[in-house]
N, CA, C and O atoms as CSV, one atom per row, in Angstrom:
chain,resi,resn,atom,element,x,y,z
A,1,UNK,N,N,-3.757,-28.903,2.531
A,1,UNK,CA,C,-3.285,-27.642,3.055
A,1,UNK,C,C,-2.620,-26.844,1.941
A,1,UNK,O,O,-1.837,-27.420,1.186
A,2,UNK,N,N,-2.974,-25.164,1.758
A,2,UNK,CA,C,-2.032,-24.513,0.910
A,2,UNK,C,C,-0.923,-23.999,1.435
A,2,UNK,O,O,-0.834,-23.653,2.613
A,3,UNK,N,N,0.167,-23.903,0.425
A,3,UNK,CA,C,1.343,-23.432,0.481
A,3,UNK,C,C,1.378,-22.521,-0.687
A,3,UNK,O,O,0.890,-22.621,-1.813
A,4,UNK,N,N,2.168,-21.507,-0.047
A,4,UNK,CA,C,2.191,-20.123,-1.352
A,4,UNK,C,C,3.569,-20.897,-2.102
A,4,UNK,O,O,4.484,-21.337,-1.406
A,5,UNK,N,N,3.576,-20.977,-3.329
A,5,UNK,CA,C,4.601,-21.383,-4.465
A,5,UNK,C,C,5.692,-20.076,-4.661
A,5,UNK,O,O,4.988,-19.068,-4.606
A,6,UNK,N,N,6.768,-19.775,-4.816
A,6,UNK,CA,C,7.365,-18.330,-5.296
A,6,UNK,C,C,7.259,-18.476,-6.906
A,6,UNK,O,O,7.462,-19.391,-7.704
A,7,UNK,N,N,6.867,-17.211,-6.986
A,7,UNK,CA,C,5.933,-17.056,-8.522
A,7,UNK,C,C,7.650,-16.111,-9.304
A,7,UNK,O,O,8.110,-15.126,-8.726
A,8,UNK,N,N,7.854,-16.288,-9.709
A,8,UNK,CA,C,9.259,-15.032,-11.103
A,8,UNK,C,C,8.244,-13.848,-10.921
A,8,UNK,O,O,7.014,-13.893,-10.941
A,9,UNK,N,N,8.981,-12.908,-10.761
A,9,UNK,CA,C,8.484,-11.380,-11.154
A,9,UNK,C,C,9.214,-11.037,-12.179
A,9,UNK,O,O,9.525,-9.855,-12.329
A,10,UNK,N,N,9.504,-11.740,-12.820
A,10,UNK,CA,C,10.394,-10.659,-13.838
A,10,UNK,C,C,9.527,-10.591,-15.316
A,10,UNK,O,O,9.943,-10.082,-16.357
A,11,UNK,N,N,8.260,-11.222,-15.113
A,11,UNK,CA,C,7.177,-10.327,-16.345
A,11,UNK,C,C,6.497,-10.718,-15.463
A,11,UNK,O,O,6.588,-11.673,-14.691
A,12,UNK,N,N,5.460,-9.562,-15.667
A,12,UNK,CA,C,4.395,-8.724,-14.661
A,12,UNK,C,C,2.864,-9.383,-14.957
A,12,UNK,O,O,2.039,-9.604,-14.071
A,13,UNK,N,N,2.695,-9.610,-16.206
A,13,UNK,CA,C,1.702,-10.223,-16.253
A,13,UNK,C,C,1.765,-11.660,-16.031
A,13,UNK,O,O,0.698,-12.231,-15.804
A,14,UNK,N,N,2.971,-12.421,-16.064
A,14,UNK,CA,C,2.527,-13.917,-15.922
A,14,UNK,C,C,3.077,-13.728,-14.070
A,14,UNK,O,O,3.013,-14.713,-13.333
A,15,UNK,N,N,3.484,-12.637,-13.647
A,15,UNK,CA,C,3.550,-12.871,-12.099
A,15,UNK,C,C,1.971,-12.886,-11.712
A,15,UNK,O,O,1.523,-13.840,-11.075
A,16,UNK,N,N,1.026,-11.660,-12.165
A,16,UNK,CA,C,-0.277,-11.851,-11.327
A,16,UNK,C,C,-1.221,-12.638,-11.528
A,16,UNK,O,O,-2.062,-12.892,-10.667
A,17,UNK,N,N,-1.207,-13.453,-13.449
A,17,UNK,CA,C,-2.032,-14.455,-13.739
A,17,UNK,C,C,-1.231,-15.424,-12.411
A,17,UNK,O,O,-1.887,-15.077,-11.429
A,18,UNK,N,N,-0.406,-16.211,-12.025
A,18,UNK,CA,C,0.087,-16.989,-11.139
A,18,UNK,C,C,-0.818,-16.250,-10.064
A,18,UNK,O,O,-1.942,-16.594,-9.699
A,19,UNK,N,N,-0.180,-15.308,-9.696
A,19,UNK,CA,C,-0.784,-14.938,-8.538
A,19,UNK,C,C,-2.200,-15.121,-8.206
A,19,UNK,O,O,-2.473,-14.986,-7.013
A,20,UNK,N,N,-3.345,-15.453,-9.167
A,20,UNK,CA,C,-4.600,-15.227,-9.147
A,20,UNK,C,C,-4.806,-16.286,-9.215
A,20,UNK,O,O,-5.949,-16.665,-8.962
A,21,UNK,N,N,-3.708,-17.311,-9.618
A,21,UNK,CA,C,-3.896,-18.306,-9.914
A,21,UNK,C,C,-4.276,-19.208,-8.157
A,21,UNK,O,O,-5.287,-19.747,-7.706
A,22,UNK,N,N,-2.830,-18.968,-7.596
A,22,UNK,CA,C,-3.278,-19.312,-5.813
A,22,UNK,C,C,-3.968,-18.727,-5.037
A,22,UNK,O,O,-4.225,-19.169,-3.917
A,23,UNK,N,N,-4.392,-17.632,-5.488
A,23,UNK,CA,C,-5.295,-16.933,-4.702
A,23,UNK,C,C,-6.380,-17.478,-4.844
A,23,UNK,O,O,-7.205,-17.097,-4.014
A,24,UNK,N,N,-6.851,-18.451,-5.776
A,24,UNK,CA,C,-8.319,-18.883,-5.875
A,24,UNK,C,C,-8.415,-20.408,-5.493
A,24,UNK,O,O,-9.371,-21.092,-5.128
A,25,UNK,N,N,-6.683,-20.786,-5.771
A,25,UNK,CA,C,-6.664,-22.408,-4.872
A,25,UNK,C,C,-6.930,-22.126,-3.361
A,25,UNK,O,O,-7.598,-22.734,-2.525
A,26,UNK,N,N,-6.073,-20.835,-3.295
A,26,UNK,CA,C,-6.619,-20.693,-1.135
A,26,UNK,C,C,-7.832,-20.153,-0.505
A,26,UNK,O,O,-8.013,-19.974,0.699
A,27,UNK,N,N,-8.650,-19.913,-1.488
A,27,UNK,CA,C,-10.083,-19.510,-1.615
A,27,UNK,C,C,-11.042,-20.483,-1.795
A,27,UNK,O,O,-12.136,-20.463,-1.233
A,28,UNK,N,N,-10.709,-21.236,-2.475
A,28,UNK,CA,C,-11.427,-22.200,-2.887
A,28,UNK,C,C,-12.452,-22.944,-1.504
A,28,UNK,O,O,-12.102,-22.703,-0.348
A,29,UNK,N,N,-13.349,-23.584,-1.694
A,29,UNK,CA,C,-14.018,-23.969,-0.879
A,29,UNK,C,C,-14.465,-23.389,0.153
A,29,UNK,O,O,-15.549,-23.826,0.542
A,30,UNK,N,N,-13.975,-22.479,0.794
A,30,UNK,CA,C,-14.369,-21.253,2.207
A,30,UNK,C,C,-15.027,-20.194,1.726
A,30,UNK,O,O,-14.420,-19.502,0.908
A,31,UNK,N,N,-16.532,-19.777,2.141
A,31,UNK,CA,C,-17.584,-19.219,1.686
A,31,UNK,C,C,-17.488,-17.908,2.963
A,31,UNK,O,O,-18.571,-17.420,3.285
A,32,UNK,N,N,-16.294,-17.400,3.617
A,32,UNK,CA,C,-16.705,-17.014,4.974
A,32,UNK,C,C,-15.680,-15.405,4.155
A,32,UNK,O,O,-14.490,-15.436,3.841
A,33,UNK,N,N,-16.598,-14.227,4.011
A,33,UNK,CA,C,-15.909,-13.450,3.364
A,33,UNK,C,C,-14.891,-12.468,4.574
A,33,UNK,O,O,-14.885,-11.280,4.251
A,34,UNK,N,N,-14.411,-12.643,5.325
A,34,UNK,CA,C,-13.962,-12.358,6.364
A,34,UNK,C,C,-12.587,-13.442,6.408
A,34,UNK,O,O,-11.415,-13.066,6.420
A,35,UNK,N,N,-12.914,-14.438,6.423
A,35,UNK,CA,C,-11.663,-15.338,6.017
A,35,UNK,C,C,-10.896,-15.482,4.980
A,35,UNK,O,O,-9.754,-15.929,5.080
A,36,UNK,N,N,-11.456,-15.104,3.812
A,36,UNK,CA,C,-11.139,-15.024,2.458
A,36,UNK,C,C,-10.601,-13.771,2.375
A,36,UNK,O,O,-9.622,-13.736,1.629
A,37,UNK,N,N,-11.006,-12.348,3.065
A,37,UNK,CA,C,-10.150,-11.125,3.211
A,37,UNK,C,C,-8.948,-11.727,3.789
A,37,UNK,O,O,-8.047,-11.789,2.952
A,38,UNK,N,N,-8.677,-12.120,4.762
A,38,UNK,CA,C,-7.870,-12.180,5.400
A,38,UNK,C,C,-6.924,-13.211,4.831
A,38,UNK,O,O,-5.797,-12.802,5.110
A,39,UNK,N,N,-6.851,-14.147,4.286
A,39,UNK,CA,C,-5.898,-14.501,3.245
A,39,UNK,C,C,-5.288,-14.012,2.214
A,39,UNK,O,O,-4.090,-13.845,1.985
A,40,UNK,N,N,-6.758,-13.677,1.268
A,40,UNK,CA,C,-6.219,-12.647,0.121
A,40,UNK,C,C,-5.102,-11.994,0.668
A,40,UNK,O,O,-4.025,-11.927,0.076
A,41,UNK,N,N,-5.454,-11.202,2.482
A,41,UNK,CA,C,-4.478,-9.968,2.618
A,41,UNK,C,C,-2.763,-10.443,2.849
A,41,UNK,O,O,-1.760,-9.764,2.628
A,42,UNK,N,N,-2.885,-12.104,3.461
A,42,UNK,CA,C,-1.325,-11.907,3.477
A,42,UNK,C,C,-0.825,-12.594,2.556
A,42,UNK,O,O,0.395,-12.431,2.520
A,43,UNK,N,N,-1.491,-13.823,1.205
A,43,UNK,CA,C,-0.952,-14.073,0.158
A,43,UNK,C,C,0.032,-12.805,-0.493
A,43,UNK,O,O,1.260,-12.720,-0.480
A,44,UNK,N,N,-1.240,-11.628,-1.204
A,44,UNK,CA,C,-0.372,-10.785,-1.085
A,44,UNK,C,C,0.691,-10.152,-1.022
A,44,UNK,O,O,1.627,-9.952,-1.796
A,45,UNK,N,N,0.425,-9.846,0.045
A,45,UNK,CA,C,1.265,-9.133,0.949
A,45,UNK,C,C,2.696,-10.060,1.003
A,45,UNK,O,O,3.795,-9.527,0.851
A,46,UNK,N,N,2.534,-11.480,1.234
A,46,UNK,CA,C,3.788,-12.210,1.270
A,46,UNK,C,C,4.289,-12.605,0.088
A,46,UNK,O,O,5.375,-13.183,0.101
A,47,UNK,N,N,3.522,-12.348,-1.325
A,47,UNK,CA,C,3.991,-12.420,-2.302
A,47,UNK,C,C,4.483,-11.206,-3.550
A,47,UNK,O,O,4.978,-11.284,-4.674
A,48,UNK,N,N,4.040,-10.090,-2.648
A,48,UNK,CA,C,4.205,-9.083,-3.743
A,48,UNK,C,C,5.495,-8.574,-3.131
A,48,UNK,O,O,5.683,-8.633,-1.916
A,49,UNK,N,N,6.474,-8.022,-4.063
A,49,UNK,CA,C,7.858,-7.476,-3.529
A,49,UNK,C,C,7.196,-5.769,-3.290
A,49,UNK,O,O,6.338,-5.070,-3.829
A,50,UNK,N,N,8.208,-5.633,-2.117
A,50,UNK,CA,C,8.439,-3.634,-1.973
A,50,UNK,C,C,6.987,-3.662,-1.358
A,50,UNK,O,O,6.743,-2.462,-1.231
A,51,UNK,N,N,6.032,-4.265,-0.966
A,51,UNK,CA,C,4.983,-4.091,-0.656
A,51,UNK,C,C,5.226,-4.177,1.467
A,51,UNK,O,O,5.689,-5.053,2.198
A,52,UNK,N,N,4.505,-2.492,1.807
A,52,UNK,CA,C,4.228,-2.560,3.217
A,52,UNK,C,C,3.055,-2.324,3.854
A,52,UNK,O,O,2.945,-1.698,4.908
A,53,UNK,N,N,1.868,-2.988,3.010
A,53,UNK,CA,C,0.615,-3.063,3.076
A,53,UNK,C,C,-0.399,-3.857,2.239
A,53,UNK,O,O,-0.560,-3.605,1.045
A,54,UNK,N,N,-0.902,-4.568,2.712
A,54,UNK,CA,C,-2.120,-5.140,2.001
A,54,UNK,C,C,-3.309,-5.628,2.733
A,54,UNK,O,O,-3.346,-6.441,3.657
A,55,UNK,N,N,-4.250,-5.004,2.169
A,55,UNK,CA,C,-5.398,-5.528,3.230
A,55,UNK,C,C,-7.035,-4.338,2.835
A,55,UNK,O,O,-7.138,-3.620,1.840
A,56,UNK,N,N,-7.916,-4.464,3.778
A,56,UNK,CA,C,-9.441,-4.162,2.871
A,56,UNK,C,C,-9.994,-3.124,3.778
A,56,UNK,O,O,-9.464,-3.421,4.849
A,57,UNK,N,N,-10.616,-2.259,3.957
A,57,UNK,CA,C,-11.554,-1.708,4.119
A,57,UNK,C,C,-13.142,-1.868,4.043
A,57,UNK,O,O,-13.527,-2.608,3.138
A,58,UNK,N,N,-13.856,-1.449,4.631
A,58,UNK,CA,C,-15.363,-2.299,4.300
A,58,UNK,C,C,-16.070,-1.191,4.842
A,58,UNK,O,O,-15.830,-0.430,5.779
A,59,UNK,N,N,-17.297,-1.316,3.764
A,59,UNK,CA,C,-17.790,0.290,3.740
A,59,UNK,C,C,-19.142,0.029,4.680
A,59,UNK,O,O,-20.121,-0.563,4.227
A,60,UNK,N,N,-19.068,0.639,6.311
A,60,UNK,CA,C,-19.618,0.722,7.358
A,60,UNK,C,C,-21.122,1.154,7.035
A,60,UNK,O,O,-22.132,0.646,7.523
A,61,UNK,N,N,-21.073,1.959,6.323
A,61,UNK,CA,C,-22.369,3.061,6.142
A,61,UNK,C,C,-21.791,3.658,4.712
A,61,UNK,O,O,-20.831,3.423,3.979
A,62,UNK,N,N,-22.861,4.517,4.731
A,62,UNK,CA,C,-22.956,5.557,3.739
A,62,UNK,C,C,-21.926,6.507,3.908
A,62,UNK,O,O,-21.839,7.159,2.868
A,63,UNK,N,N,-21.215,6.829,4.642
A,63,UNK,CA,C,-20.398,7.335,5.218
A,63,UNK,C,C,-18.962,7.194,5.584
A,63,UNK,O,O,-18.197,8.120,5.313
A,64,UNK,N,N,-18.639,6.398,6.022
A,64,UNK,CA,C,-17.879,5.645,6.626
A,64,UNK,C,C,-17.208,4.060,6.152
A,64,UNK,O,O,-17.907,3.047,6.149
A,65,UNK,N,N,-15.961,4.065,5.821
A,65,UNK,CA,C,-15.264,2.755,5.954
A,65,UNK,C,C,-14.633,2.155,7.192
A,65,UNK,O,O,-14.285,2.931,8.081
A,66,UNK,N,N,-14.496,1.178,7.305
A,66,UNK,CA,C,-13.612,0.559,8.847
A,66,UNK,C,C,-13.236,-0.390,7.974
A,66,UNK,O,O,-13.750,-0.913,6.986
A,67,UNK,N,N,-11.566,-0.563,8.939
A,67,UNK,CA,C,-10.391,-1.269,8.781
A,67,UNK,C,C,-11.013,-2.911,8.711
A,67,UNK,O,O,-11.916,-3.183,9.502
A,68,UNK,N,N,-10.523,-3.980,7.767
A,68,UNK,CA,C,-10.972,-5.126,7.711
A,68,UNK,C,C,-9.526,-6.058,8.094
A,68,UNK,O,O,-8.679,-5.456,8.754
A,69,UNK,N,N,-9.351,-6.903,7.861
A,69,UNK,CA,C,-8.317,-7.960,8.062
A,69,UNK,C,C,-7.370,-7.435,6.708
A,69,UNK,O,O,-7.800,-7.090,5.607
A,70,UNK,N,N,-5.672,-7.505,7.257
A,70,UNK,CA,C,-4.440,-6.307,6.637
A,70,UNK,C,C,-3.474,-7.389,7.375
A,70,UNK,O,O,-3.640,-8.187,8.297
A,71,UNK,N,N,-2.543,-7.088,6.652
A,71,UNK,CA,C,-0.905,-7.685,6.678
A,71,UNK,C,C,-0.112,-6.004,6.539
A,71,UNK,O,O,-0.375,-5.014,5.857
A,72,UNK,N,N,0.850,-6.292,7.467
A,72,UNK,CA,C,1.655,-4.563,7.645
A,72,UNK,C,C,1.435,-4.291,8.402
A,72,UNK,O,O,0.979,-4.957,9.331
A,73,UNK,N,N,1.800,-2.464,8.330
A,73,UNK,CA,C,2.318,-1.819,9.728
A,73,UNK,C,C,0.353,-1.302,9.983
A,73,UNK,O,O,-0.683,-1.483,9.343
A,74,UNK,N,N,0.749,-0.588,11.330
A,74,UNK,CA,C,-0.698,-0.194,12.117
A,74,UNK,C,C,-1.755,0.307,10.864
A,74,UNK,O,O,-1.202,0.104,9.783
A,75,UNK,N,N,-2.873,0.797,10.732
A,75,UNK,CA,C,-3.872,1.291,9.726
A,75,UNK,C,C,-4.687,2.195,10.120
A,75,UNK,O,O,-5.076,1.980,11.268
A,76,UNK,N,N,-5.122,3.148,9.631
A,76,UNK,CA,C,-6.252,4.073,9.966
A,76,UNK,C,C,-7.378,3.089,10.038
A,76,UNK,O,O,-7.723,2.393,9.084
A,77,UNK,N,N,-8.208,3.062,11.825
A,77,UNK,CA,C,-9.056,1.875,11.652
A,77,UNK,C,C,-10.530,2.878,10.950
A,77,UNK,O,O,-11.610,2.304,11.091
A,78,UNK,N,N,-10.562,3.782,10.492
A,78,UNK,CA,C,-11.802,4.417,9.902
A,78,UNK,C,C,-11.712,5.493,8.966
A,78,UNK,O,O,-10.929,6.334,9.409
A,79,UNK,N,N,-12.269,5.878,7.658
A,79,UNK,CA,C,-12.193,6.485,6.961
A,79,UNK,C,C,-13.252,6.933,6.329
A,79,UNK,O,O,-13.947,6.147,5.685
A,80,UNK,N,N,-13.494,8.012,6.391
A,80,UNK,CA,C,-14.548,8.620,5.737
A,80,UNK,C,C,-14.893,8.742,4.589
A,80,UNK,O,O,-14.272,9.643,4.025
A,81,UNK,N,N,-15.830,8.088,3.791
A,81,UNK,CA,C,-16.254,8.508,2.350
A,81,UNK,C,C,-15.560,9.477,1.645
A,81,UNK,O,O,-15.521,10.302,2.558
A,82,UNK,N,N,-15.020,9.983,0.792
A,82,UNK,CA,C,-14.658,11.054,-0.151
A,82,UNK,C,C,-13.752,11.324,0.841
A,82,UNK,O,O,-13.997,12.527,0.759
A,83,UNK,N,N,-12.558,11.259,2.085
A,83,UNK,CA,C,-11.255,11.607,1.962
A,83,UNK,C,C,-10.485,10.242,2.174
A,83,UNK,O,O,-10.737,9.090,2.527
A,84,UNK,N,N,-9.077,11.241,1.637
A,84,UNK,CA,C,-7.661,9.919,1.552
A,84,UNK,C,C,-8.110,9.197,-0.079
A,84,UNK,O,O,-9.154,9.374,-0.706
A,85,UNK,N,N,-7.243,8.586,-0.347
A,85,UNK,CA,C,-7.978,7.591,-1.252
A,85,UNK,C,C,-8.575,6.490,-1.471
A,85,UNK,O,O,-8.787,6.035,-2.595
A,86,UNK,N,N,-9.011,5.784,-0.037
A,86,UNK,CA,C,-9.849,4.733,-0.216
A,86,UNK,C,C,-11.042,5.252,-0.434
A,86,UNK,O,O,-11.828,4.780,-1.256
A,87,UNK,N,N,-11.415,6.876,0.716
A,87,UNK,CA,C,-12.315,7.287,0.818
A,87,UNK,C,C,-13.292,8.147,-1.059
A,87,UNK,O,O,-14.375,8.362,-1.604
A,88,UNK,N,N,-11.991,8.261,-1.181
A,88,UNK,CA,C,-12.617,9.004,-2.964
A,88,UNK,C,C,-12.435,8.004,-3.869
A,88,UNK,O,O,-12.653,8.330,-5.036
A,89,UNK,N,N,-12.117,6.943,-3.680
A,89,UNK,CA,C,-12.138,5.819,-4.362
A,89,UNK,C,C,-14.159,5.413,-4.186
A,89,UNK,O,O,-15.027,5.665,-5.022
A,90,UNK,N,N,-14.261,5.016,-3.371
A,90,UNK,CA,C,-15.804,5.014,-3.257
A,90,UNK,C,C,-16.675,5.966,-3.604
A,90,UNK,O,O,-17.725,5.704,-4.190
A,91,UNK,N,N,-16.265,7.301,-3.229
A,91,UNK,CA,C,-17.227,8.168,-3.432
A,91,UNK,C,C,-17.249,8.519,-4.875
A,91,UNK,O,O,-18.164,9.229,-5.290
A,92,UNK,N,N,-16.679,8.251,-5.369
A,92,UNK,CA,C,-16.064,8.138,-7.516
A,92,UNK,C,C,-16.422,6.873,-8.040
A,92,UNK,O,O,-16.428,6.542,-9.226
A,93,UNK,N,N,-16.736,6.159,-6.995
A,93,UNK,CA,C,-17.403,4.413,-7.348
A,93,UNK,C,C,-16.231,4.208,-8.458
A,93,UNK,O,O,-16.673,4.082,-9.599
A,94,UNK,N,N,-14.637,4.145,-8.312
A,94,UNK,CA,C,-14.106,3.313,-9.782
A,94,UNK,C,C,-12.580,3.445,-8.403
A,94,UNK,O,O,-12.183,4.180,-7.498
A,95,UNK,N,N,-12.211,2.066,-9.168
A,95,UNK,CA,C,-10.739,1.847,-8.595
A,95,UNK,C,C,-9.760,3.027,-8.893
A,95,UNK,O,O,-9.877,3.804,-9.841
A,96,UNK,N,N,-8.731,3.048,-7.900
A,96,UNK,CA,C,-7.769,4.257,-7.977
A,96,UNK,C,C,-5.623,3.980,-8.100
A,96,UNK,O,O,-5.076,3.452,-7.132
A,97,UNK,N,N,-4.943,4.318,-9.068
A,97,UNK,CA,C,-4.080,4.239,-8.848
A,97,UNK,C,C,-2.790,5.371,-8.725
A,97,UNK,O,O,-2.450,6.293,-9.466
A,98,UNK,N,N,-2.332,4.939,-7.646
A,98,UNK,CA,C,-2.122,6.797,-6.765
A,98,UNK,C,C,-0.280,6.546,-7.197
A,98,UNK,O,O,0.306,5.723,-6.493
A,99,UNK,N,N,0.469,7.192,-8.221
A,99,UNK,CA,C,1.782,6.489,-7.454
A,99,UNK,C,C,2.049,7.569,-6.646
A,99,UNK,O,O,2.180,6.793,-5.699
A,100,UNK,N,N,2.272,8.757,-6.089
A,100,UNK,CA,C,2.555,9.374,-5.245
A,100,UNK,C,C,1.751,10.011,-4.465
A,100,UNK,O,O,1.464,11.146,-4.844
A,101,UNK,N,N,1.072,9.481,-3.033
A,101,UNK,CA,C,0.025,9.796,-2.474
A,101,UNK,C,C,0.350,11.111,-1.578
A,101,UNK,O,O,-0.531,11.718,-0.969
A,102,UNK,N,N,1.709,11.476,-1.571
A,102,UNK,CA,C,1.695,12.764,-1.059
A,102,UNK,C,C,1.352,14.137,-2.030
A,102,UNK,O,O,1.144,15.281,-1.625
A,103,UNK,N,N,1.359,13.839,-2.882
A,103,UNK,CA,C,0.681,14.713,-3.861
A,103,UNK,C,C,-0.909,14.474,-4.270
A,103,UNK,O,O,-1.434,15.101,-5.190
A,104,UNK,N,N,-1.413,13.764,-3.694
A,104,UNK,CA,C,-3.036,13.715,-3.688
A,104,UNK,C,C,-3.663,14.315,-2.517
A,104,UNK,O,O,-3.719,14.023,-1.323
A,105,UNK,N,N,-4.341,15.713,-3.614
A,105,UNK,CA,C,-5.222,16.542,-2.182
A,105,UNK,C,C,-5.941,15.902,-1.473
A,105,UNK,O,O,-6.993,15.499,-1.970
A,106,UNK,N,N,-5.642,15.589,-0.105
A,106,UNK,CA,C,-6.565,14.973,1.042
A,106,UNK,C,C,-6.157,14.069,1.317
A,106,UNK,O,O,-6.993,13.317,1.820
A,107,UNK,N,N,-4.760,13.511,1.220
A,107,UNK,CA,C,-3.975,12.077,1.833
A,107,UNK,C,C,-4.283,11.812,2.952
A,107,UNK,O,O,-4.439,12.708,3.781
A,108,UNK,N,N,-4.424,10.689,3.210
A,108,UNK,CA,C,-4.359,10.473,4.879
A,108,UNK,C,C,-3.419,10.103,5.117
A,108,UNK,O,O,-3.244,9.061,4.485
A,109,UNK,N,N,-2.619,10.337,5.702
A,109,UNK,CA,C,-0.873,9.848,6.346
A,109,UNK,C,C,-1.479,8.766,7.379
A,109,UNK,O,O,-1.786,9.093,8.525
A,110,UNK,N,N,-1.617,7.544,6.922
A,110,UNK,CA,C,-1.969,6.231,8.408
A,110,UNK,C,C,-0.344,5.739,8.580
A,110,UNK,O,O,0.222,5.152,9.502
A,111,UNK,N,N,0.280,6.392,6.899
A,111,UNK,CA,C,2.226,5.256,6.931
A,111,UNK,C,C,2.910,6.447,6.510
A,111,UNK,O,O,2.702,6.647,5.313
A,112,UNK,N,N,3.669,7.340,7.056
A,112,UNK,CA,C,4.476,7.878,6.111
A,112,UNK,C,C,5.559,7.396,5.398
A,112,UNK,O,O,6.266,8.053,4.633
A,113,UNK,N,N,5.683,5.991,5.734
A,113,UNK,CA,C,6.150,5.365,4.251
A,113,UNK,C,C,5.757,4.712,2.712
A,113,UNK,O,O,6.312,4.115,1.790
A,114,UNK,N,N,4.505,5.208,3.059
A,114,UNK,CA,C,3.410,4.740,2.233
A,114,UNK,C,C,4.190,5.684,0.997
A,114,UNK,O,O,4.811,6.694,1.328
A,115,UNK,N,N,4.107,5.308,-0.287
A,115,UNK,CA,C,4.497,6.266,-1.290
A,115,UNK,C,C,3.347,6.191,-2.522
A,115,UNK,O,O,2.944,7.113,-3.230
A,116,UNK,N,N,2.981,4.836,-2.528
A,116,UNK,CA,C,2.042,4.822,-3.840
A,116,UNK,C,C,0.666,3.867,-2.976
A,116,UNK,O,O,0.885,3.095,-2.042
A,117,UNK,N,N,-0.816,4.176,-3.596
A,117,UNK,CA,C,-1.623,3.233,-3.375
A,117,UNK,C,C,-2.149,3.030,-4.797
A,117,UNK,O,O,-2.161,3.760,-5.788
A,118,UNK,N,N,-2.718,1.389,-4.479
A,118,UNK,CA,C,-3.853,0.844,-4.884
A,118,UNK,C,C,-4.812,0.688,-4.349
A,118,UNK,O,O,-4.781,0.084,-3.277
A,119,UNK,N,N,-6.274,1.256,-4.971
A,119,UNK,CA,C,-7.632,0.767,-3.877
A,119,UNK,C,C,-8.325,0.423,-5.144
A,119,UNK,O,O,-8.667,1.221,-6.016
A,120,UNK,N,N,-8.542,-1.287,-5.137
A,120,UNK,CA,C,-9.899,-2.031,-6.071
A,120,UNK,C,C,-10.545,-1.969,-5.307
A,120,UNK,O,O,-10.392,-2.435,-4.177
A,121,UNK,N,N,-11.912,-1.064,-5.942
A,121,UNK,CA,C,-13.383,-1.635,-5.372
A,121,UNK,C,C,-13.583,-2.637,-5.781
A,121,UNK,O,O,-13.298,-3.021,-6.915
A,122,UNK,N,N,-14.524,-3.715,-4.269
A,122,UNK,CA,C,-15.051,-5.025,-5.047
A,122,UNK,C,C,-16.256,-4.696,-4.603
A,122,UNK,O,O,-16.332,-3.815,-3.747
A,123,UNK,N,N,-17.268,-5.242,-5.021
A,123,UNK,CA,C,-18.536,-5.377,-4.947
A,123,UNK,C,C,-19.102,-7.331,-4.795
A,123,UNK,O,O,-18.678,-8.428,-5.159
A,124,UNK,N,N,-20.330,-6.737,-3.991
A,124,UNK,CA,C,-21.398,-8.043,-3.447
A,124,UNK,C,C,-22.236,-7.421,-4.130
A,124,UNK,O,O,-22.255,-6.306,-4.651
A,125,UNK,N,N,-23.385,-8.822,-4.033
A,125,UNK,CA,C,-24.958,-8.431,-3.784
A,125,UNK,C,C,-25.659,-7.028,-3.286
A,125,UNK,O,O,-26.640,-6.434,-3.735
A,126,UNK,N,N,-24.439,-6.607,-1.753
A,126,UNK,CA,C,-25.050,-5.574,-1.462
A,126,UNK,C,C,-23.883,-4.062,-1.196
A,126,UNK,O,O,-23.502,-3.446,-0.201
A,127,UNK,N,N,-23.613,-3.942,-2.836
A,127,UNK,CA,C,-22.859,-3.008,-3.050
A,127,UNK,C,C,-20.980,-3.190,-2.669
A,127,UNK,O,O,-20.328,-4.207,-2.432
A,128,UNK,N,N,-20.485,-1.475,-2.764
A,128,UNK,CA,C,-19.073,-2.075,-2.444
A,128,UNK,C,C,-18.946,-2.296,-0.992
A,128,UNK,O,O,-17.907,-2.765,-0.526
């Protein structure tokens, strides 16, 4: 059985090498990418400080994202290609780092405590 370890934050890079480090012991062996979201999301989430969100999106269509397995408060369960920034994160095909998302034309307010995002695209076989 895994147990999350408490990792030092007080240097940033040996916090997320650690961090990547259990993220791939609690990954390990489970091929079910739906289960593996859903860990990733509350390792995370239970290990990153100041954090009131973590969790995936999954791109529905050509069009369209829907809400995947998340740790935190409620979520926009759908998002459209090119708005907010998950949505122009895809439609720009490259990861995005927002620190003040109220100053990004086309925010989607799902938290108004939301202040900064991260959105990594990952990619499969069959795209992001």
């Amino acid at each position: 059985m895994f147990a999350a370890k408490a990792i030092d934050t007080s240097d940033k890079a040996a916090f997320y090498r650690d961090l990547a480090a259990q993220l791939k012991a609690l990954l390990e062996g489970e091929g079910d990418s739906i289960a593996n979201a859903a860990n990733t999301a509350a390792l995370i989430f239970q290990m990153v400080p100041d954090l009131n969100w973590a969790g995936f999106y999954f791109l529905a269509s050509d069009e369209e994202l829907v809400l995947g397995p998340f740790q935190g408060k409620p979520a926009c369960v759908r998002i459209a290609v090119g708005k907010g920034v998950c949505g122009t994160a895809v439609d720009l095909g490259t990861s995005m780092l927002i620190k003040d998302v109220h100053d990004f034309p086309g925010h989607i307010a799902c938290d108004a405590d939301s202040r900064s995002e991260l959105v990594v695209l990952l990619e499969d076989d069959e795209g992001v």
